[in-house]
C-alpha positions in Angstrom: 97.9 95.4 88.4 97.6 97.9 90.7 97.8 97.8 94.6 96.2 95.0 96.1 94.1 96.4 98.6 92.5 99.5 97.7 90.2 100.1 100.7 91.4 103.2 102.1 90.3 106.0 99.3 93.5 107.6 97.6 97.4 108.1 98.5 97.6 107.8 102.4 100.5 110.3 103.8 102.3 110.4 107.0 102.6 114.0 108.2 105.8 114.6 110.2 104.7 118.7 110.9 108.0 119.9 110.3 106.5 122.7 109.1 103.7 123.6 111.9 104.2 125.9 114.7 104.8 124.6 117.9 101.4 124.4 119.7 100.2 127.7 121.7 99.6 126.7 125.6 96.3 128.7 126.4 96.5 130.5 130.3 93.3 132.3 131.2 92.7 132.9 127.6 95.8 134.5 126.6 98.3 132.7 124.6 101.5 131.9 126.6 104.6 134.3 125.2 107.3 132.3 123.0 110.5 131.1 124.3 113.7 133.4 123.8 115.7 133.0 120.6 119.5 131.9 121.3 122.2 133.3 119.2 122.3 131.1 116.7 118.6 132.2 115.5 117.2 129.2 117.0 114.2 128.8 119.8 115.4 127.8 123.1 113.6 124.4 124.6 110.0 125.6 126.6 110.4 125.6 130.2 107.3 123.7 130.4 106.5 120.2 128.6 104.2 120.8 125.6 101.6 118.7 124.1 102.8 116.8 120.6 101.4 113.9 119.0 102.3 110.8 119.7 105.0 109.2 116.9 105.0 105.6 116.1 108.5 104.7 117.3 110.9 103.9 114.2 113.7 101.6 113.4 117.3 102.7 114.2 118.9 104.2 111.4 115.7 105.6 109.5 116.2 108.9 110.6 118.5 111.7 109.5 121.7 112.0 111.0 121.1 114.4 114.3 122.5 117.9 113.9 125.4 118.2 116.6 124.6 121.1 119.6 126.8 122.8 121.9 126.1 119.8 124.6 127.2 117.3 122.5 130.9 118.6 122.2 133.6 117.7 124.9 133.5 120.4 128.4 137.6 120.0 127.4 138.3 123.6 126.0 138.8 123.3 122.5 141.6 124.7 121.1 141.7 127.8 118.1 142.0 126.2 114.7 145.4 126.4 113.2 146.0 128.1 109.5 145.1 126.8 106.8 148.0 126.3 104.6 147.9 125.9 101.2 149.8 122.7 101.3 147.4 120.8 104.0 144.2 119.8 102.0 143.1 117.8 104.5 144.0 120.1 106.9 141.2 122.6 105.2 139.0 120.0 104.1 138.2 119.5 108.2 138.5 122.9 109.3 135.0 123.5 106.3 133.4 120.3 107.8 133.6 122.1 111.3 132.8 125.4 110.0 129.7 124.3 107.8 126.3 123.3 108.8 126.1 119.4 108.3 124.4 118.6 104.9 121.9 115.4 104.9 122.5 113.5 102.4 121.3 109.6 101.4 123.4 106.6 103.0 122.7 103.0 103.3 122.0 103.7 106.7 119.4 106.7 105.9 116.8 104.3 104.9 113.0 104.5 105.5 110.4 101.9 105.6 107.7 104.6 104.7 109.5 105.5 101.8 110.2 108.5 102.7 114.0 108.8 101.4 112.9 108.2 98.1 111.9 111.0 95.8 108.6 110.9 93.9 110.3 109.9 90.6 111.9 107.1 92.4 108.6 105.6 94.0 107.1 105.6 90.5 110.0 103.7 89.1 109.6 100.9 91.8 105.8 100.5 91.4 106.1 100.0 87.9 108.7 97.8 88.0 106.1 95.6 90.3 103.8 96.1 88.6 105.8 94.5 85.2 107.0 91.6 87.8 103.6 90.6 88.7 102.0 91.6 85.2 104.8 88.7 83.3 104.3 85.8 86.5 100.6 86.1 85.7 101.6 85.6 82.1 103.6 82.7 83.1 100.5 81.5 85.2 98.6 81.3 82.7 101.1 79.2 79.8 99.8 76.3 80.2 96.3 77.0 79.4 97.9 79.7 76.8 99.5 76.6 74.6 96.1 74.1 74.9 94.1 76.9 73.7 95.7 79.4 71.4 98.7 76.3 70.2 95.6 74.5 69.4 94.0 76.9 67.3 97.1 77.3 65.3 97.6 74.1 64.6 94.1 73.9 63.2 94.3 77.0 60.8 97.5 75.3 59.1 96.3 75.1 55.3 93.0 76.5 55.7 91.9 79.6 53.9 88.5 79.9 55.0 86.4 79.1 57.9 84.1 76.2 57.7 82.4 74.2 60.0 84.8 71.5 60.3 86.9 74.2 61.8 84.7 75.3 64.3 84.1 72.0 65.6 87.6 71.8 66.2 87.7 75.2 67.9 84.9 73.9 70.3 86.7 70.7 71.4 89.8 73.2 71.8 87.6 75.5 74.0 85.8 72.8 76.1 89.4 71.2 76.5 90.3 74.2 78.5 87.7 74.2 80.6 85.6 76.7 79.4 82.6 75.0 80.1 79.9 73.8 77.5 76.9 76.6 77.7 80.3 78.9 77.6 81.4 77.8 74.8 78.6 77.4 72.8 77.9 81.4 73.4 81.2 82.3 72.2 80.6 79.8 69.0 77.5 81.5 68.2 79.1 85.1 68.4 82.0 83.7 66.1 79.2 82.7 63.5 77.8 86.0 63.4 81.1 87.5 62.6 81.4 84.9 59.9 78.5 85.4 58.4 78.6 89.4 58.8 82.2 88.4 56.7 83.9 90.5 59.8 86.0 87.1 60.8 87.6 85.5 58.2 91.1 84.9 59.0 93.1 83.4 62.4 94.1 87.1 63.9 90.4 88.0 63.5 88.8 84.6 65.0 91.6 85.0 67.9 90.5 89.0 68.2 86.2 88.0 68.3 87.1 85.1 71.0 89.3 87.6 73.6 87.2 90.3 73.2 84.0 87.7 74.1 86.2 86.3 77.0 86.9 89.2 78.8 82.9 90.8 77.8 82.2 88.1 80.1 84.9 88.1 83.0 83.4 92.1 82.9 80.4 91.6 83.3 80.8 89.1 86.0 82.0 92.1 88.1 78.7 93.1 88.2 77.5 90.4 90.7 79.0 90.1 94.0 81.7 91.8 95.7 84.4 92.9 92.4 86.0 95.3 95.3 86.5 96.1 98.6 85.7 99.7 97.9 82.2 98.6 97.5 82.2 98.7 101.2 82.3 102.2 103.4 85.8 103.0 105.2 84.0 103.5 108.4 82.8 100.2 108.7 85.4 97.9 110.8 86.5 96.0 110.5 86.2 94.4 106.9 85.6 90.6 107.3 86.5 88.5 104.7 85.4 84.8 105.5 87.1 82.2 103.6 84.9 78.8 102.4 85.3 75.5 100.3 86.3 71.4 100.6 89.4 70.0 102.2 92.6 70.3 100.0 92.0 73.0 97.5 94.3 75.6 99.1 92.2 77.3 101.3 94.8 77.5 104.7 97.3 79.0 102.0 95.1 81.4 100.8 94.3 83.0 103.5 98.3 83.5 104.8 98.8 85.0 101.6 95.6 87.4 101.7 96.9 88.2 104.9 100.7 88.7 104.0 99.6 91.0 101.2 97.0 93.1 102.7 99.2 93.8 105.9 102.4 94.6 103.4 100.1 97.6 102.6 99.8 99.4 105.9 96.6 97.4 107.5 96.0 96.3 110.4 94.9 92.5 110.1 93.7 89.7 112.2 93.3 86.1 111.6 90.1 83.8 112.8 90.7 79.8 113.6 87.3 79.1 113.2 87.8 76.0 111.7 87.7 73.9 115.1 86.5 70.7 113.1 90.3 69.7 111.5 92.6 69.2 114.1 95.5 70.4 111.8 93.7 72.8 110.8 94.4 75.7 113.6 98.2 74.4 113.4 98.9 75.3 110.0 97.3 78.7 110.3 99.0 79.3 113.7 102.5 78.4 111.1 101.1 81.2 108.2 100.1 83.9 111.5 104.0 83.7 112.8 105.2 83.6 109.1 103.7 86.8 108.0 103.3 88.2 111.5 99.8 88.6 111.8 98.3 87.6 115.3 96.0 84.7 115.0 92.8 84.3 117.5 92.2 80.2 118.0 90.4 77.9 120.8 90.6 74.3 121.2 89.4 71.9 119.2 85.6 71.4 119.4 85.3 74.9 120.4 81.8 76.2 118.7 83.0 78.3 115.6 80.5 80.8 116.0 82.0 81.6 119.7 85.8 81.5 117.4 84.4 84.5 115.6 82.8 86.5 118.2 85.8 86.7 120.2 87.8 87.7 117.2 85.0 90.3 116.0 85.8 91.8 119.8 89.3 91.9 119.4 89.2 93.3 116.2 87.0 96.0 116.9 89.3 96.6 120.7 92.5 96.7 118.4 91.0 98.6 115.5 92.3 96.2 113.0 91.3 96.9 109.7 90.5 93.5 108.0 89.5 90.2 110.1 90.1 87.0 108.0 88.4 83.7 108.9 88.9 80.6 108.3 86.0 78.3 108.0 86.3 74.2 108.1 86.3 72.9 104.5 82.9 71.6 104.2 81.0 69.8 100.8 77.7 70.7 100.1 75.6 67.7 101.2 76.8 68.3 104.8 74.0 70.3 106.4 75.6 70.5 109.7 78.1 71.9 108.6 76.4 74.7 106.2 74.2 75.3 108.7 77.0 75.9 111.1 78.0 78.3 108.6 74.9 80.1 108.6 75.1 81.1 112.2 78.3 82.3 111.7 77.4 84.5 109.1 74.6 86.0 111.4 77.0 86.5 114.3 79.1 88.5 111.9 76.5 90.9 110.9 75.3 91.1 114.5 78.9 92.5 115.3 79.8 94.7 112.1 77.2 96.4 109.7 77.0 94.2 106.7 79.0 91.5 107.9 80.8 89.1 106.5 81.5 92.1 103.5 83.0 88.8 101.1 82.4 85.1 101.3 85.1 84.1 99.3 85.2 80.0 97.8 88.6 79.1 97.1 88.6 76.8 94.3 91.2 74.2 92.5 92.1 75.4 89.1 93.3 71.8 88.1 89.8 70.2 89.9 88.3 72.2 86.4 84.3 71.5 86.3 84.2 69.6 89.2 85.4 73.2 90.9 82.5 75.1 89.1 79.7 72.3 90.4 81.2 73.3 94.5 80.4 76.8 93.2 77.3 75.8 92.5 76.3 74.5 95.8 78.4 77.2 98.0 76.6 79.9 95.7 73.0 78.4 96.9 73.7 78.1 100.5 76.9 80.0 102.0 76.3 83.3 99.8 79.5 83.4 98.2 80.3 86.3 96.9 83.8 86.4 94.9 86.1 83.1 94.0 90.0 82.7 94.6 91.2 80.6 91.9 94.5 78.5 93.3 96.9 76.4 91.1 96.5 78.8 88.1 99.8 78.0 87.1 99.7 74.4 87.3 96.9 73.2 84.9 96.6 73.7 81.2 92.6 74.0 82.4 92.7 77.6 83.8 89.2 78.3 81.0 87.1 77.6 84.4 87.8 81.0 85.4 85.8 81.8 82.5 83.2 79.0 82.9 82.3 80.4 86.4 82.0 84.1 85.3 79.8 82.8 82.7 77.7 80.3 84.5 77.6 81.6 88.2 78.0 85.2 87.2 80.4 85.6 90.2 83.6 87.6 89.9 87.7 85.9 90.2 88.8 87.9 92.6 92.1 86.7 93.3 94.3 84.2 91.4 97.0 81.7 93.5 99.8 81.6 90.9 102.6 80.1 92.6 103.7 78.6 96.0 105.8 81.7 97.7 103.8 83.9 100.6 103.2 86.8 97.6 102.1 84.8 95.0 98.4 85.5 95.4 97.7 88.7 93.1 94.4 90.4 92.3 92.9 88.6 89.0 93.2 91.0 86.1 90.2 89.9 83.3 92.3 91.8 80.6 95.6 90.7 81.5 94.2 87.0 81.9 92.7 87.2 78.6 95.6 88.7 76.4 98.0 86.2 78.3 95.8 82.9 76.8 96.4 84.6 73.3 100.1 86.3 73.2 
């Protein structure tokens, strides 16, 4: 499934310089002369401090062991080494570790958070085995739905040899019964008929083959619309707001610890808005996610104008150089215009701040809530400018079709899919993975 934030363009690298000569200190246009070699082929320290570039400090222990120097040994005089004999091994075996240069080699405690211990080959291995882990819990998301639909379909092709339409009347209670949604439906009948009567679908594998390949025609080209990624948006705008939108209860507080747990796990810098000063549990459970995943939170009191909640943040952001600012908006249903229009000005003090702000308006939306979900798009769509849905509760509902029924009906794109309760089990939705995991 890939990485979850692609923003930043290809493979970000840390360089260490190992390999760079040490910087030349200019005098009057002449390049100062190079320190002295020591014996041991090695440049003594500059007599004057030289300008380097400032390191991140890291964790104890994720270095390689130092080399030991003449100043590390005791100012006792050492004594000569004795003979080796042939019948003191360990004898020998000391007098070699004393004589050699120290090899670095891996330990438990030669670890590195940047990976860097790990050779190319073994990088690979542990990206793909993510990438199987999060590829078969998606699967699992998606079961339920996976046993109303395809089950279904099965149990209606038992002793049939043909397809009538007595058959496809039972396939489109089977399809609205996920969720799929009526007008959805009803197109993906109508390309079935055509296959039949082109004689192209005339058994179960080939009706199951025409309906995935018309499912995921339409999750495609849903991506159209939108925002399908945060590429779409130039790196050198910053920081990349996401604001988060929808009605009380449908998961939205979770959402966005999760986006933020997952998008910092990648090497971002991210910030959290409280802008939702309406609830007034609402900034408490966000400040709970912030200290969970560690991402610092920007809040007011309660009452506190969200639009003045946002502009602070934008500042902050911008002062810190965060990378993404998420904000949390109070869950609001369509027919409260103060509300939207409380939205609205926080959408103009966004793009006042950053070019193009908010980049997504994301609606978070209740699998199991099915078409009553898709008629809150609706609404958000007309007024908040959503751009992109996060579909929560995937794995709890055998009614997970909607995902379709919105690509279809709002042509908006799934964006992310909430398939469990953990901090990482928010993952980017897949349309091909989705759609071979409803038919497996």
């Amino acid at each position: 499934m890939g990485l979850f934030w692609k923003r930043k363009s290809g493979d970000q690298f840390v360089s260490l310089k190992l390999n760079e000569p040490l910087a030349e200190k200019v005098s009057g246009g002449q390049p100062e002369a190079e320190p002295p070699a020591d014996p041991r082929g090695e440049l003594s320290p500059p007599s004057a401090p030289v300008a380097a570039t400032v390191v991140e400090p890291v964790p104890a222990g994720t270095g390689p062991t130092p080399v030991p120097t003449e100043t590390a040994k005791p100012k006792t005089p050492v004594a000569e080494p004795r003979p080796i004999s042939a019948s003191s091994p360990y004898e020998a075996a000391q007098t070699d570790v004393v004589r050699q240069k120290p090899v670095l080699t891996r330990s438990p405690f030669a670890t590195s958070v940047l990976g860097l211990n790990l050779s190319m080959e073994e990088l690979q291995a542990q990206e793909a085995a993510l990438e199987q882990e999060l590829s078969a819990r998606f699967r699992r998301a998606v079961s339920a739905t996976r046993e109303s639909l395809s089950e279904r379909l099965d149990t209606v092709f038992q002793g049939l040899k043909q397809i009538d339409e007595n058959l496809l009347d039972e396939l489109e209670e089977a399809l609205i019964a996920a969720d799929i949604g009526v007008a959805t439906t009803q197109h993906i009948l109508e390309t079935v008929r055509r296959g039949v009567a082109r004689k192209q679908i005339n058994d179960l594998e080939a009706l199951k083959r025409a309906i995935k390949d018309e499912l995921l025609k339409i999750l495609r080209q849903a991506e159209k619309q939108g925002v399908a990624s945060e590429t779409s948006i130039p790196e050198n705008v910053s920081p990349y707001v996401m604001m988060i939108v929808g009605v009380n209860g449908v998961g939205k507080t979770t959402t966005i610890g999760k986006l933020a747990q997952r998008i910092k796990a990648e090497g971002n810098d991210v910030l959290i808005c409280a802008a939702d000063t309406f609830r007034a549990a609402a900034a408490d459970q966000l400040a709970i996610w912030a200290e969970r995943t560690g991402v610092p939170l920007i809040q007011q009191k309660q009452g506190t104008d969200p639009a003045a909640v946002l502009f602070d943040s934008l500042k902050a952001s911008k002062a810190r150089g965060s990378d993404v600012l998420i904000v949390d908006t109070a869950g609001r249903l369509h027919n409260k215009s103060n509300l939207m229009a409380e939205l609205e000005k926080m959408k103009r003090v966004a793009a006042r701040e950053v070019a193009g702000a908010p980049h997504e308006t994301l609606l978070v939306v209740d699998a199991i809530t099915g078409q009553n979900g898709l008629e809150q798009a609706r609404q958000f769509l007309k007024v908040a400018g959503v751009t992109g849905i996060v579909l929560t509760k995937l794995d709890g509902t055998a009614k997970g079709g909607i995902a379709v029924a919105i690509a279809k009906e709002l042509s908006l794109p799934i964006r992310y899919a909430g398939i469990g309760e953990k901090v990482d089990d928010l993952v980017v939705f897949d349309p091909e993975l989705y759609v071979n995991g409803l038919f497996e």
